[in-house]
C-alpha positions as CSV (number, residue, x, y, z in Angstrom):
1,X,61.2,-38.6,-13.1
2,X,60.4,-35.3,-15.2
3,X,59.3,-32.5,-12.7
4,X,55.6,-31.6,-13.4
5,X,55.4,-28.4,-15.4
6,X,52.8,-26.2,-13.8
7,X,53.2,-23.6,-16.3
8,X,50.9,-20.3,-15.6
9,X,49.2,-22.4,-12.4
10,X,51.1,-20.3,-9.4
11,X,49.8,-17.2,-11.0
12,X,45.7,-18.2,-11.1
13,X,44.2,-15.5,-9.6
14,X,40.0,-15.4,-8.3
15,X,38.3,-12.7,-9.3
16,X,35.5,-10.7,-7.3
17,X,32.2,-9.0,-8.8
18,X,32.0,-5.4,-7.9
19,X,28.9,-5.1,-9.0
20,X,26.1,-5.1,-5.2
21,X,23.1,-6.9,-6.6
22,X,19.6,-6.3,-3.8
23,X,17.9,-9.4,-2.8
24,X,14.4,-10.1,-3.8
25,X,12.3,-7.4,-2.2
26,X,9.4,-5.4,-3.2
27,X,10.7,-2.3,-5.0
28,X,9.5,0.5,-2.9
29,X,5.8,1.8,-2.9
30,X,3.4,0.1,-4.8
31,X,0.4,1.9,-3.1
32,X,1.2,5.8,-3.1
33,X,-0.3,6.7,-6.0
34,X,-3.5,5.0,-5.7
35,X,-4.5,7.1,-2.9
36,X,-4.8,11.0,-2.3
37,X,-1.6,12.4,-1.2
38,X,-0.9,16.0,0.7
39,X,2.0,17.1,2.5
40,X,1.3,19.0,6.2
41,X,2.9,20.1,9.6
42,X,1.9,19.9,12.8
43,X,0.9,17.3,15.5
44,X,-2.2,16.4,13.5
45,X,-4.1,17.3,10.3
46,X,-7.2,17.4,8.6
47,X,-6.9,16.3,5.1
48,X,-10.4,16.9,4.4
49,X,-13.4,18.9,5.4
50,X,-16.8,16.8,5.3
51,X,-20.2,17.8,4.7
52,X,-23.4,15.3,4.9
53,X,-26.6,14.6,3.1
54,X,-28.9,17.2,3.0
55,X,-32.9,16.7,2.4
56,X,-35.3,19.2,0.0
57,X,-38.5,19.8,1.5
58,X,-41.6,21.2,0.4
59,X,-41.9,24.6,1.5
60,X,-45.1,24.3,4.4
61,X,-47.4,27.1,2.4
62,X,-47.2,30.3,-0.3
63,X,-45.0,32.8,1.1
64,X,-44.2,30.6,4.8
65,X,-41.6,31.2,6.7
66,X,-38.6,29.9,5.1
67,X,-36.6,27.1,7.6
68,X,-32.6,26.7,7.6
69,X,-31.6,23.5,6.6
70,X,-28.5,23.0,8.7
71,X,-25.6,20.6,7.0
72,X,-23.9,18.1,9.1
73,X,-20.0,18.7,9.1
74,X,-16.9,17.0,10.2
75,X,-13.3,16.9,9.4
76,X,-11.2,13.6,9.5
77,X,-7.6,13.5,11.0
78,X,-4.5,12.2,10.3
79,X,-1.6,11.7,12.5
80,X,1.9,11.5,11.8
81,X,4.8,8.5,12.8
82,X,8.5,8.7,12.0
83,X,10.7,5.8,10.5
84,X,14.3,6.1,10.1
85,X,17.4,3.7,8.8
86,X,20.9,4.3,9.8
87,X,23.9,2.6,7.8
88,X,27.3,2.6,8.4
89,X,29.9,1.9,5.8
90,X,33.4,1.7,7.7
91,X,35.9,3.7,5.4
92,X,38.8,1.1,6.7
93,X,36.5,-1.6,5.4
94,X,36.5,0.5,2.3
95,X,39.8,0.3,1.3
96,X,39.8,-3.5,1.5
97,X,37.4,-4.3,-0.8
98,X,36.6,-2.8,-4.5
99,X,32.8,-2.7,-3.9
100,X,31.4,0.2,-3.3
101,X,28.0,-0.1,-1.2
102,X,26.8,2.9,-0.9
103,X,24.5,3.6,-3.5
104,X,23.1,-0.1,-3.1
105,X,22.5,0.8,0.8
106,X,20.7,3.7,-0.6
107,X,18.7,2.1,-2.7
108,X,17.9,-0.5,-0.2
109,X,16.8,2.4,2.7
110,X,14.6,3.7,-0.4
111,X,12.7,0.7,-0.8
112,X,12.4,-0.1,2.8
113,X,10.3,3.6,3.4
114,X,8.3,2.9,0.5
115,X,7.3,-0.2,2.0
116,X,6.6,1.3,5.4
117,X,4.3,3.6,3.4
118,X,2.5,0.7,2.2
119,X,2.2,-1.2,5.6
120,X,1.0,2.4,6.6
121,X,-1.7,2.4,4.4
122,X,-3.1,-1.3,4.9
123,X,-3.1,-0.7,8.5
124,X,-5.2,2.6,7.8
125,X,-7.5,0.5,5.4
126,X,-9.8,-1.0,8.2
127,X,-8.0,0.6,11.2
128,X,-9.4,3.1,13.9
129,X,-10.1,6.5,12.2
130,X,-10.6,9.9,13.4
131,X,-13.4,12.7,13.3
132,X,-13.9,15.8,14.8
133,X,-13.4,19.7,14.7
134,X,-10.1,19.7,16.6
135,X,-7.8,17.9,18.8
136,X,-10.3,18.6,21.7
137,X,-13.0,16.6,20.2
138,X,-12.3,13.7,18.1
139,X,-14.4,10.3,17.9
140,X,-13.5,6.9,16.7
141,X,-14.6,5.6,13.9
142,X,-14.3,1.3,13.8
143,X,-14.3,-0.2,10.7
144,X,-17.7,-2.0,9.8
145,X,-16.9,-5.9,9.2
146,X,-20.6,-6.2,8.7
147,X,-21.5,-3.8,5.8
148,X,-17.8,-3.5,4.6
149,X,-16.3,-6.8,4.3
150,X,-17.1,-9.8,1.7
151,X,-17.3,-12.9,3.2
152,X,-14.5,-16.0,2.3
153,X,-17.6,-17.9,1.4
154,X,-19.1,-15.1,-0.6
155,X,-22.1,-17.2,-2.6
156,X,-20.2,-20.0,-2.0
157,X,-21.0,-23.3,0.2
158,X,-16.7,-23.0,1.1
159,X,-13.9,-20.6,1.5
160,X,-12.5,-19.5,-1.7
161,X,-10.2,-17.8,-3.1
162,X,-10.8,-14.5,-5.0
163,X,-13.7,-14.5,-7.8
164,X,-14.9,-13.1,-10.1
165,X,-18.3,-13.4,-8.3
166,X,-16.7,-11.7,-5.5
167,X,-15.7,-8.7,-7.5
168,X,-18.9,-8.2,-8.7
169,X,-20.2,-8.4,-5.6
170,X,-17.5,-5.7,-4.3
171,X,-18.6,-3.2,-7.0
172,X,-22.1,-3.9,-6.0
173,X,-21.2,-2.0,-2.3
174,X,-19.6,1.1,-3.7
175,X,-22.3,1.5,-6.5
176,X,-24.6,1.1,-2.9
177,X,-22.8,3.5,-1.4
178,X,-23.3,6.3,-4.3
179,X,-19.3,6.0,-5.2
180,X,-18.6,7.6,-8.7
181,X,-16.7,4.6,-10.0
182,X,-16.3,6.6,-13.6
183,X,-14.3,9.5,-11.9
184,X,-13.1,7.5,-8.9
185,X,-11.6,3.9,-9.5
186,X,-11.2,1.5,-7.9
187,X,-7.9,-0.4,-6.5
188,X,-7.9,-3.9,-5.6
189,X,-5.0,-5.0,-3.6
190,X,-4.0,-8.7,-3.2
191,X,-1.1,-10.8,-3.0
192,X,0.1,-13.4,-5.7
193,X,-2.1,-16.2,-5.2
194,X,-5.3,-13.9,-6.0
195,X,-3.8,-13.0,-8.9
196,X,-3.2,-17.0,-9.6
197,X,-7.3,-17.7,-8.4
198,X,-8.2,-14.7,-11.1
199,X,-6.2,-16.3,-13.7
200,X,-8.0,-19.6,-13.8
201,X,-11.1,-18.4,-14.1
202,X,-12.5,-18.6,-18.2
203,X,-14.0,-14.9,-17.9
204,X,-10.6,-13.1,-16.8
205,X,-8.4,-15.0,-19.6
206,X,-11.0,-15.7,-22.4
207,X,-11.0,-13.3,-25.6
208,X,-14.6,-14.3,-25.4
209,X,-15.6,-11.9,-22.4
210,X,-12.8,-9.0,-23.0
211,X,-12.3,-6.2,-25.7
212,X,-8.5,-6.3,-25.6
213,X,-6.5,-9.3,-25.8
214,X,-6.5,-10.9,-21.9
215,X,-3.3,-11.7,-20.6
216,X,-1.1,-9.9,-23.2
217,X,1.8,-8.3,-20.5
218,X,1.2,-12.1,-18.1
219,X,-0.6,-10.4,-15.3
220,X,-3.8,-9.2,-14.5
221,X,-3.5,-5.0,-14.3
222,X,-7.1,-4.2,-15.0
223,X,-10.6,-6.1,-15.2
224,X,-14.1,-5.0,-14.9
225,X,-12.5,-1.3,-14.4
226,X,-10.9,-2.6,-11.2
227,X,-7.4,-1.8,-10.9
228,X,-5.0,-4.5,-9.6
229,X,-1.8,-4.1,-7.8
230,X,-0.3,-7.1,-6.1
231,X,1.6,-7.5,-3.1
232,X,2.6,-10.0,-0.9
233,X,2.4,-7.3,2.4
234,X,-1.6,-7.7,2.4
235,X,-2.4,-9.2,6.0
236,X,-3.6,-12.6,6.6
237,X,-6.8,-12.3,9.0
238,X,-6.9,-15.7,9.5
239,X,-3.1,-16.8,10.1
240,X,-2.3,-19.4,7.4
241,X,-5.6,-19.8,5.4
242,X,-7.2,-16.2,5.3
243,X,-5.8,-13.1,3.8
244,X,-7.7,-9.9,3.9
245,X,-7.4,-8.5,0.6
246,X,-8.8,-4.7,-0.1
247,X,-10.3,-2.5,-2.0
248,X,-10.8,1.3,-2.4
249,X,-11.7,4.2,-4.3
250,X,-8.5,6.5,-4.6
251,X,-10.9,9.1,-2.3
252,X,-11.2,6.6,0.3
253,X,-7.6,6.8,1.4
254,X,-5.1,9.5,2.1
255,X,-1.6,9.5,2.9
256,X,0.0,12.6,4.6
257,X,3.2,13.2,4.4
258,X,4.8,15.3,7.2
259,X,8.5,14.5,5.7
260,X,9.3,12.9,2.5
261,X,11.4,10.5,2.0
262,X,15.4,12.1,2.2
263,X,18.0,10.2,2.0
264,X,21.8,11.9,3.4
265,X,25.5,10.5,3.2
266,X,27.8,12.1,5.6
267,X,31.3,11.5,7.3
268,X,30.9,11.1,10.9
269,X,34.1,12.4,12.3
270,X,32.7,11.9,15.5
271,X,33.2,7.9,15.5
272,X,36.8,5.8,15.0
273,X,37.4,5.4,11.3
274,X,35.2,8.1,10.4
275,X,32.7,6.1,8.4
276,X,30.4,7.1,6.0
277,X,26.8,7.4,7.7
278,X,23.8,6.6,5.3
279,X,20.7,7.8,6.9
280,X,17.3,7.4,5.6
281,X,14.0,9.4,7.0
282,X,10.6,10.1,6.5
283,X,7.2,11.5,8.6
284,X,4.1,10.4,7.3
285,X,0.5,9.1,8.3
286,X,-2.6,7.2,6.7
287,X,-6.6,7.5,7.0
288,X,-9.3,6.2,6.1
289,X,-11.6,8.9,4.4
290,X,-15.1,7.5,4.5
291,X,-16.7,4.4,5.7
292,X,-18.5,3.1,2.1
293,X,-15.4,4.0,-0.1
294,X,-13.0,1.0,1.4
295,X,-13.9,-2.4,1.7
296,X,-12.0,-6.1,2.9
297,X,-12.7,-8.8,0.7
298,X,-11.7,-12.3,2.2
299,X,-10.0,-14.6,0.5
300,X,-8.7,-18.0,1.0
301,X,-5.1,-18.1,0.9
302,X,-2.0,-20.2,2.4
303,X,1.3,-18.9,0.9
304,X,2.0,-17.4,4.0
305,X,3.7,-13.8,4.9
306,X,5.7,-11.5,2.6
307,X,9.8,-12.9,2.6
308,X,10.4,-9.0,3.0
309,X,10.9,-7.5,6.6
């Protein structure tokens, strides 16, 4: 019997990408640049200086005595927390493979802080926040659930998702609360299946009820002059059926940066096989300016938590 001819078969070889592709993730900071932004040092800060109402009175005769009218004023704080991420790339590791990771592991560390920036803010959104004139005298300042926060079953008999009734509603409170809407805009931060609840609804999508063309780029970035960005990283208040969804006037939150974001690749001679350290830091803190200028709108919702750590 003939011997099978293999021909090139011995000599097959697999080949490897060397491309490093990132897993689905959310791409950094979605959030930064809705909100105000300063940079500061220090174990606290005050990134703005308040001053209240004042009343006009009718003087109480010709020529009286003229009375001070004293101004109420407070300053907000902001306080600072540190995140890091330390990577190692082995350099024997290196030299047995043709990928090179490290500017993927940067990349990665880059989006991780912005999306510690964002979690940052969200928690600032209805979270404790802090007046007073110095570190000596601050007072707490809970967020109001009762003036502040629309209802899942907003003018409805059931929970719903998010409405358009409900947006209205929402730009009811800040026009209640004297917000400039035309020189301070609103954000309105949900996740993907608020975008899905505004997309079935005939006044979002219809020509009929919109100036431009609805829907040209497939998703919802502006309606009724609200601003959109979604993100799955909005909480759920109600684990599994709830997510607390919000909204704010860029003036209504602030995020302080103590350290930007700085990213470093150094040997460490120090450690066997001198590998190649990636390390990844930032300082930064978030407040809520004003009770009035954010608010939580409820909305039914069961797709669960973001994939993303």
């Amino acid at each position: 019997m003939a011997a099978y001819d293999e021909g090139l078969v011995p000599l097959f070889t697999v080949q490897y990408a060397t491309n490093l592709d990132l897993l689905l993730q959310q791409k950094g900071s979605l959030l930064r640049s809705t909100v105000d932004t300063g940079f500061h040092v220090g174990k606290m800060a005050s990134p703005v200086n308040q001053v209240g109402p004042i009343v006009a009175k009718q003087p109480a005769q010709r020529f009286a005595p003229k009375n001070n009218t004293q101004a109420n004023y407070v300053r907000r704080w902001v306080f600072p927390q540190t995140s890091d991420i330390n990577q190692l790339v082995d350099s024997f590791d290196e030299l047995q493979t043709l990928v090179d990771p490290k500017a993927g592991l940067t990349t990665a560390a880059a989006y991780a802080m912005g999306r510690a920036w964002d979690d940052c803010i969200l928690a600032a959104t209805t979270g404790t926040a802090f007046t007073g004139n110095d570190a000596g005298n601050l007072s707490p300042e809970t967020f109001n659930t009762t003036n502040f926060q629309i209802a899942v079953n907003d003018n409805a008999s059931g929970n719903t998702g998010l409405t358009v009734s409900k947006l209205m509603h929402m730009k009811q409170i800040f026009r209640h609360y004297h917000n400039d809407l035309d020189s301070d805009s609103i954000t309105f931060i949900g996740g993907s299946q608020q975008e899905t609840d505004l997309q079935k609804q005939q006044q979002v999508v219809s020509g009929d009820y919109n100036d431009a063309k609805p829907l040209v780029s497939g998703k919802i970035d502006r309606f009724m002059g609200i601003n959109f960005k979604w993100m799955e990283r909005v909480p759920q208040t109600t684990a599994g059926s709830v997510r607390g969804c919000i909204a704010y006037v860029k003036s209504g939150m602030y995020l302080g940066m103590w350290k930007d974001l700085t990213n470093r690749i150094s040997q460490r001679n120090d450690l066997s096989g001198e590998p190649w350290q990636i390390y990844t830091q930032a300082m930064y803190g978030a407040t809520r300016t004003q009770l009035g200028k954010v608010l939580q709108v409820l909305c039914a919702d069961t797709t669960g938590a973001d994939i993303n750590p």
